[in-house]
N, C-alpha and C positions, 0 to 999 in steps of 0.2 A: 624444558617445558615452556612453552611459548602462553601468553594470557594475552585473546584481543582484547584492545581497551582503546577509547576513546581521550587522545591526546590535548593539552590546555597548550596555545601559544601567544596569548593575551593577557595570559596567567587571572584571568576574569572567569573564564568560562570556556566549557573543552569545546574544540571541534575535532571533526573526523580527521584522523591521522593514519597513515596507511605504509609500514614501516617490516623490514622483515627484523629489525630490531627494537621493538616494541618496548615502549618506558615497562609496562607491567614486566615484563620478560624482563629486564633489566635487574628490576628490582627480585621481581621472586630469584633469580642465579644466585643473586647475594643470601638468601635464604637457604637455598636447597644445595647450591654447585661446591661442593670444600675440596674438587678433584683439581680446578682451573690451576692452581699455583701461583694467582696473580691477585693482588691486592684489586680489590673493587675502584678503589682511588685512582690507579692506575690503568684503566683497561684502554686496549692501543687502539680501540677502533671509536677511544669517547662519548662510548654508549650509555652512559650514566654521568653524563657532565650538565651544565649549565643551569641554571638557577632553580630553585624551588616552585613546584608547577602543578594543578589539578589534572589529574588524570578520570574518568567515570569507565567503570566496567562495563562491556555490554552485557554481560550475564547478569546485569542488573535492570535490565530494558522492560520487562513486561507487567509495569508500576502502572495502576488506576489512576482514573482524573480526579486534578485534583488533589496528587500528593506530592506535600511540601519537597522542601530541597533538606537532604541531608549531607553536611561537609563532613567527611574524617580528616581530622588533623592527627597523625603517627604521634607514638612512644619515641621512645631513642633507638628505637632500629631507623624508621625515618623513610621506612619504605614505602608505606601508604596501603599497605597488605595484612594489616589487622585486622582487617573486617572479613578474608577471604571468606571464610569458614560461614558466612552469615550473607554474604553478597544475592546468593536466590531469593532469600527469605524478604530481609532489609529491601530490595529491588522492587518488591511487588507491592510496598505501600511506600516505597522513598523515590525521589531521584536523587540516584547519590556520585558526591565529586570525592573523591580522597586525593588528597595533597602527598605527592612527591618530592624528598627533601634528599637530592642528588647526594651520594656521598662527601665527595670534593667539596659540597655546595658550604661557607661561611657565613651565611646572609644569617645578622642578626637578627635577635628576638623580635626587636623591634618593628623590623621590615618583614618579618613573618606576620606582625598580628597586621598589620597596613593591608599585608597582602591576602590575610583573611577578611578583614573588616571591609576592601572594598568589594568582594566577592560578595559580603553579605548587603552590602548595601545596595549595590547592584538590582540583587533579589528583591528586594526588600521594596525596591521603589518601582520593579514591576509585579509584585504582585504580596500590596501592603496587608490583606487579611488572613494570608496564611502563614503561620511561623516556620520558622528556621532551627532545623537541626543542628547541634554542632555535638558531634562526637568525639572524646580526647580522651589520649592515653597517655599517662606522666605526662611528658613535655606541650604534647598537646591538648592535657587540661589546662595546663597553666597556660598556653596560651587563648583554649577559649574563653577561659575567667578574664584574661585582660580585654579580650575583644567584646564579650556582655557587659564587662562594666564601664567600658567606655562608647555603649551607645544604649542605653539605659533605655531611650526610645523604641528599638526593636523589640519585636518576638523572638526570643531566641529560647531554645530548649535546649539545656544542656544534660549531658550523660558522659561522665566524666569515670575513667578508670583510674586506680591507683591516682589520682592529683597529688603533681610535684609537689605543690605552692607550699604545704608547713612542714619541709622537709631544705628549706635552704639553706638554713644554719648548718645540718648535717653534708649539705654538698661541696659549702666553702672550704669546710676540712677536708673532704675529698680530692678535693683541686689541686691542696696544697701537697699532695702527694704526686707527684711527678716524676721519682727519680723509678728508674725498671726495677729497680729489687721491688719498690714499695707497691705494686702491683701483687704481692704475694703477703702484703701485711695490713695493717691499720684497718682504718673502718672500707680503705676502696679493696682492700684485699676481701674486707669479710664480707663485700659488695658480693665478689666471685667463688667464695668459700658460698653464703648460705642461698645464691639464686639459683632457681631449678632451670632456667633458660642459661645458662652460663656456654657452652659447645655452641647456642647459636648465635650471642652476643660476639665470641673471640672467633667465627667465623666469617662474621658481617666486619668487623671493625677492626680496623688498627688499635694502637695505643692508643696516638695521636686523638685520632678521629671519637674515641670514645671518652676522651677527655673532654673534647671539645663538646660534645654532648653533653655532659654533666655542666659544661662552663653554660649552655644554650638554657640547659635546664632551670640552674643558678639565676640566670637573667629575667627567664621566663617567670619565674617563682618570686620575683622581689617586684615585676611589674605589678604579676596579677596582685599582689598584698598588698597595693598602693590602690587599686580600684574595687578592692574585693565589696566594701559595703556600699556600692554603687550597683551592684548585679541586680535587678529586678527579675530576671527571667525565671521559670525552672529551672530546679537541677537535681540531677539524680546520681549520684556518687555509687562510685560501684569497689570495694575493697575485698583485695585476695587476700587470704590467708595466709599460705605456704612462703610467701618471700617479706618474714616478719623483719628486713630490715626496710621496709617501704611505712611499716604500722607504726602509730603514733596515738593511741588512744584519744589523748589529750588535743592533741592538733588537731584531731580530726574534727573532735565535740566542736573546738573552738569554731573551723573554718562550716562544720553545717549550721552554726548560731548566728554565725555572720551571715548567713544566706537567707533570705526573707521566705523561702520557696524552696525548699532541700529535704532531700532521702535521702536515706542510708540504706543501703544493702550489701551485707558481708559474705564472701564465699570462701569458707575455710578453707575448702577441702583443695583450691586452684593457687594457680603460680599469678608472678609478675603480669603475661602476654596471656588476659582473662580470656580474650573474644575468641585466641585461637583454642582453646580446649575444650574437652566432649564437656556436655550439660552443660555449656553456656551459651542460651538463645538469648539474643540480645532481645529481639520481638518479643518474645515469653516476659520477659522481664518487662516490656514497656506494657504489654496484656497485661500484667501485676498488677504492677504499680500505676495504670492508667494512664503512663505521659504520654500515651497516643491522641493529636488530635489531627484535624485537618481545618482549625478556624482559631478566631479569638477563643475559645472557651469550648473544653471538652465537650462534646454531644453522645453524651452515654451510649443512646441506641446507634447513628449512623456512624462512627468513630470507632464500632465493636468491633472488633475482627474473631471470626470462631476457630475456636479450638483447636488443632491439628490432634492426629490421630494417638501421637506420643504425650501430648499434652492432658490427654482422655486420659491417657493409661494413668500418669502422673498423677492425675485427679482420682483417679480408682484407687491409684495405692494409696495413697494419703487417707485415704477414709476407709480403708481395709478395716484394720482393728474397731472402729467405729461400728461399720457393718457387720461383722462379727458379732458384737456384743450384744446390737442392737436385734438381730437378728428378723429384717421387716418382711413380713406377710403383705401383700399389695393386693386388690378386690378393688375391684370395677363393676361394673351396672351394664347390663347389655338392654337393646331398643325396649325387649320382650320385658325387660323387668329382671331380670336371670343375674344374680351376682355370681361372678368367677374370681379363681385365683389368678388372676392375669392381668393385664390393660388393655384386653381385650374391648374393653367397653370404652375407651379412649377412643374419641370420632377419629378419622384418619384425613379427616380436609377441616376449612373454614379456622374460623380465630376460637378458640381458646382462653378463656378467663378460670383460673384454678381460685377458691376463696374457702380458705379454710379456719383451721385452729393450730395454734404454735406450740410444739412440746418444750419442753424446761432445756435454753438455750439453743432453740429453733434447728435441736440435731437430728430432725427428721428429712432435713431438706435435703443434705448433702448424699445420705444415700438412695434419697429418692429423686435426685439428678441422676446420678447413675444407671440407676435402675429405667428413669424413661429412658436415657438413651443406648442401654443395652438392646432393651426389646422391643423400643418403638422407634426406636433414630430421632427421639426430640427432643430438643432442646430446649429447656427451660426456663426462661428468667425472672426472677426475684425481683421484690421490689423491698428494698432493705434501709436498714434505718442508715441515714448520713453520715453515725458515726463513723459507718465502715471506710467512710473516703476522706474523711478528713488527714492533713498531713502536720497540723498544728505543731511547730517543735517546742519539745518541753513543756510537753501537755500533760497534766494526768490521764489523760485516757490514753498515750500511748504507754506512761507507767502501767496501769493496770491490762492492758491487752496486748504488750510484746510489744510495744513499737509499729503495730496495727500491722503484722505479717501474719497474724492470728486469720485473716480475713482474707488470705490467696485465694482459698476454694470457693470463697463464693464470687469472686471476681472473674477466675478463668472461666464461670459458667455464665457471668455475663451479667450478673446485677447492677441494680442501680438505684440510687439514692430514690426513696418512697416522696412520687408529688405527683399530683396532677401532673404536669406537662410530662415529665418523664411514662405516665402509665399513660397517657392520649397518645405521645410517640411509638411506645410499645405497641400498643395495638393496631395503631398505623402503618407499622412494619410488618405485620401477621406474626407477632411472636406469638410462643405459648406463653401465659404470663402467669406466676404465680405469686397470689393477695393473701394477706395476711392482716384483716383489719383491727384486729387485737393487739399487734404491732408487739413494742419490746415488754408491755405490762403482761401479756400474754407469756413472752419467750423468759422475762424474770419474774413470776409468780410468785405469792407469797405458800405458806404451807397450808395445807388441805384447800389448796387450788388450781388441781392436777388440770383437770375439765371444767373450767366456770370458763366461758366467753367474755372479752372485754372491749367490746365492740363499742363503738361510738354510736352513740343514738342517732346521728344521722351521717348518710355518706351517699359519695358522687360519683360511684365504682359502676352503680346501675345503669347510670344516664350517658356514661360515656364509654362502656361494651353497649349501648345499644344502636348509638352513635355507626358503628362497624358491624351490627347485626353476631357480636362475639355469643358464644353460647357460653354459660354458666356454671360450671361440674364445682357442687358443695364435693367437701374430703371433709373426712373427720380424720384423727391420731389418737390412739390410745396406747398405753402401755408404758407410758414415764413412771408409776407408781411402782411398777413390779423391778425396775432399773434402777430407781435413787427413791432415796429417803434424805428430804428437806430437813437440816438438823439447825442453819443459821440463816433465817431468808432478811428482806429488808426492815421488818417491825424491830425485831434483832439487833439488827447491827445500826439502827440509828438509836440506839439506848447507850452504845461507846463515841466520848465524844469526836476521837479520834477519823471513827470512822462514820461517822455521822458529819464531818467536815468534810472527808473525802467526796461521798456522796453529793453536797452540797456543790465542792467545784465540780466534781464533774458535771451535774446536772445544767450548772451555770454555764459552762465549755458547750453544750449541747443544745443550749437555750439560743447561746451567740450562734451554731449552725444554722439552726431553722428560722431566726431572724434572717439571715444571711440570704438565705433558699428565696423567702417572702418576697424580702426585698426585690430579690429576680424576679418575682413572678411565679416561684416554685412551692406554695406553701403545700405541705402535704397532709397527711392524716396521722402524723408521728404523735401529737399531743405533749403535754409537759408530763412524759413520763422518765423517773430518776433510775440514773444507770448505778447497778450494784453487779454483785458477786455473791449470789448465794451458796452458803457453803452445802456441801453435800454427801451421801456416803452412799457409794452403789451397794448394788442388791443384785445379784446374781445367781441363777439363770434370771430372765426374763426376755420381752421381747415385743416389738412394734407392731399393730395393724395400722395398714391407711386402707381407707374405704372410699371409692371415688362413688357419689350417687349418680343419678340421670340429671344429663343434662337439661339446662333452664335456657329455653330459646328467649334474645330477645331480636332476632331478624323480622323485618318489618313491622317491629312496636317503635321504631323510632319518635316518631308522633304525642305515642301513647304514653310510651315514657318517660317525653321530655318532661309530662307535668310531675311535679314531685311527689303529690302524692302518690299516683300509681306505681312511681319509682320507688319508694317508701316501701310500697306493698311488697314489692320483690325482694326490696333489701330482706327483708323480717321472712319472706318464704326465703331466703337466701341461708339466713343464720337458723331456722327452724330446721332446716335439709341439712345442717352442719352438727347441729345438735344430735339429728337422727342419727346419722351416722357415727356418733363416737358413742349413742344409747346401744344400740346393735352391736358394736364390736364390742362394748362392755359387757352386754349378755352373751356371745357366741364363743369369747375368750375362755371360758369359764370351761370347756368342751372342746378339743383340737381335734376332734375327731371328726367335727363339722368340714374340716378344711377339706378332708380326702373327697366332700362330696359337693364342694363348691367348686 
């Protein structure tokens, strides 16, 4: 099986190469071919000789303006074919080179990172405002760690699989095994006893050859630890499960503490070679975790890339049981005045401003993503409190929220940190946007404050949907009482001192955010409200209404409503329309029989 690709002979940057024995083809043989009989190292025709070289896929050609350079640097296969699996995807928002490391090829660590570092600098000084990818698996983390920390000055985004670096100790002893029996013992024996790739490693590689990788590795591993607390970049660490002689707990804590800018994300369920197996979208993950950008500094709204259709599903199942339990009835407002059970009354054009009320841990939203985009095709986005993005390591708020993996689903739908600029962008785009001006006091309420509104006496939500001519749709939510019974809320738990401290850092960690945001220019409507955990005990059956009322024009009040009073006035018909509606569904709940005739 033959792969066009675009050949490197400058070892800087590919040009067009026109070969009937093509480097990609080369290297996939060493993958796929175990019929040839012929060592890779040896082939008579030399088609996989001479030095370490970028190769770019063309099935990676049909990339938008404007997106950055992404390098893969290979594992110890060396082939430059780790990313197959992901090449359409990755293609459409990267341009991407992958580095070819010729079998035969001895070129050390050394002149491996030269030969990445001057690739990147290359980039870098034609085109200084947008960052650079670097992609590394084992050998090739460690060498993108020594190439970040030794130019501290670049953009560089790193996404690092399995990283060799706090595993040299264990490779030294590796080494030291050499003799052919020992290939069936010690720790390089239980290398090939517990990895699930083992048939393609002793297919690729000699003895020789995969020693020598482990010695590339070794080298690789003891640079990058000499520059490690120089890394200023991103970096997003990506750890398999299945090949537990790669896992290091402790090494690991260590090497993401060192890193000023570091994720973690774990995949149990996958081998060594992450990027080639099913359920690993490398894009999906960068969607996650947000390391997508195309500038100095993420831009929530133009930086978003939507969903894919398996990503949807992913998003549906994950909030199955939720939707389940919650069980939400949805009513809409038609022109006539006519509530339905539908979303029918959801206008079909123009912008869109949703401003509602938050139920107890704002678990209305998730299935009311779903929900508009089953039966209307929209897509929704959130304007959500900063915690959710923050990556702070060794924070309490990633103690109390998972390590902030709690917060995928509202990512893949596309939220984004609650500010001004971020909701002016929003609406700039024609999103549907959905406000939540009660914020987190709202989503953590104290007890017997199922329905009390905690809206800010004044807000700039009116003046800038008018700005766009957005229309207005008040929601109400009702039905968190009949679901949970509040048994510990925050009056509570700031009476233990214990947890009356917690509350206090976290609130402080949160304080630093929106300082943070300000300082940019992003201050938003979050307020100093304190992040807890209110305990809780469901209550079962029960079950959700949202009530969407008639929309609130402000197209061509722009004028009218820069003055703040007038503005003022809407806000208060704004929360009076929000009120109404969760007074209505509390009266009509009461009778499901209404429903067969809405």
């Amino acid at each position: 099986m033959a792969v066009t690709t675009l050949r490197i002979t400058d070892r800087i940057s590919p040009i067009c190469f026109s070969s009937t024995q093509r480097l990609t083809s080369v290297a996939f043989d060493r993958l796929t071919n175990s019929k040839s009989g012929m060592s890779p190292e040896r082939r008579e025709d030399g088609g996989d000789c001479g030095p370490s070289r970028w190769f770019s896929p063309l099935e990676c050609g049909a990339r938008g303006p404007g997106s950055p350079l992404l390098l893969y640097v290979p594992g110890i296969d060396g082939t430059g074919l780790g990313l197959i699996r992901q090449h359409r995807r990755l293609g459409e928002i990267f341009d991407i080179w992958c580095l070819h490391f010729p079998v035969s090829d001895r070129t050390p660590a050394r002149d491996l990172v030269k030969l990445i570092e001057r690739t990147v600098r290359s980039e870098y000084y034609r085109l200084p405002n947008i960052p650079i990818y670097i992609v590394g698996e084992s050998i090739g983390a460690s060498l993108a760690l020594d190439v970040a920390g030794s130019n501290p000055d670049i953009d560089l985004v790193l996404i690092l699989a399995n990283p060799g670096y706090p595993f040299a100790a264990m490779f030294e002893t590796m080494l030291k095994e050499t003799a052919a029996e020992q290939t069936s013992g010690g720790q390089l024996g239980d290398f090939f006893t517990t990895s699930v790739n083992l048939p393609t490693l002793m297919r690729i590689f000699p003895k020789d050859t995969l020693l020598w990788k482990l010695q590339l590795l070794k080298s690789a591993s003891a640079s990058a630890s000499s520059h490690m607390y120089t890394v200023k970049g991103q970096t997003l660490i990506l750890l398999s499960g299945h090949d537990q002689w790669l896992v290091n707990k402790e090494d690991i804590e260590r090497l993401q503490y060192s890193l000023l800018k570091c994720e973690v994300r774990k995949f149990e369920g996958n081998g060594q070679f992450l990027f080639l197996e099913d359920g690993v979208d490398l894009v999906s993950i960068m969607k996650l975790t947000y390391f997508y950008r195309r500038g100095k500094s993420i831009d929530y709204i133009s930086d978003y890339i939507l969903p894919t259709l398996y990503e949807l599903k992913e998003f549906e199942e994950s909030q199955r049981l939720l939707t389940a339990i919650i069980s939400p009835v949805y009513l809409s407002t038609l022109d006539n005045g006519t509530v339905v059970r539908s979303l029918a009354g959801i206008p079909s054009g123009g912008l869109i401003l949703y401003v509602g009320n938050h139920m107890l841990f704002g678990t209305e939203f998730y299935p009311a993503a779903i929900h508009f985009l089953k039966e209307r095709n929209i897509l929704v986005r959130g304007l959500a409190h900063p915690v959710m993005f923050t990556r702070k390591i060794n924070s309490k708020l990633q103690l109390v929220f998972n390590n902030m993996q709690l917060f995928d689903s509202v990512r893949i739908t596309g939220a984004v940190p609650v500010s001004d600029i971020n909701f002016y962008k929003l609406l700039r785009s024609k999103a549907h946007v959905v406000l939540y001006p009660g914020g987190v006091r709202e989503a953590l309420h104290r007890k017997n404050e199922e329905y009390k509104l905690f809206w800010p006496e004044h807000s700039e939500f009116v003046r800038i949907a008018s700005k766009f001519g957005a229309k207005i749709i008040p929601f109400g939510v009702v039905g968190e009482d009949d679901l949970f019974k509040m048994v510990f809320d925050y009056n509570d738990q700031m009476k233990i001192p214990f947890l009356k401290n917690l509350i206090k850092e976290i609130t402080q960690e949160t304080m630093v955010l929106r300082t943070v945001k300000k300082e940019n220019g992003e201050e938003g409507e979050v307020g100093n409200q304190d992040l807890h955990v209110p305990g809780i005990i469901p209550q079962i059956p029960g079950r959700f209404y949202i009530y969407f009322g008639k929309p609130i024009e402000t197209e061509g009040k722009e004028k009218e409503l820069n003055d703040k009073e007038k503005a003022h006035e809407v806000y208060l018909q704004v929360k009076s329309e929000v009120e109404r509606c969760m007074t209505y569904l509390k009266m009509k709940r009461e009778n499901e029989a209404w429903l067969a005739d809405s």
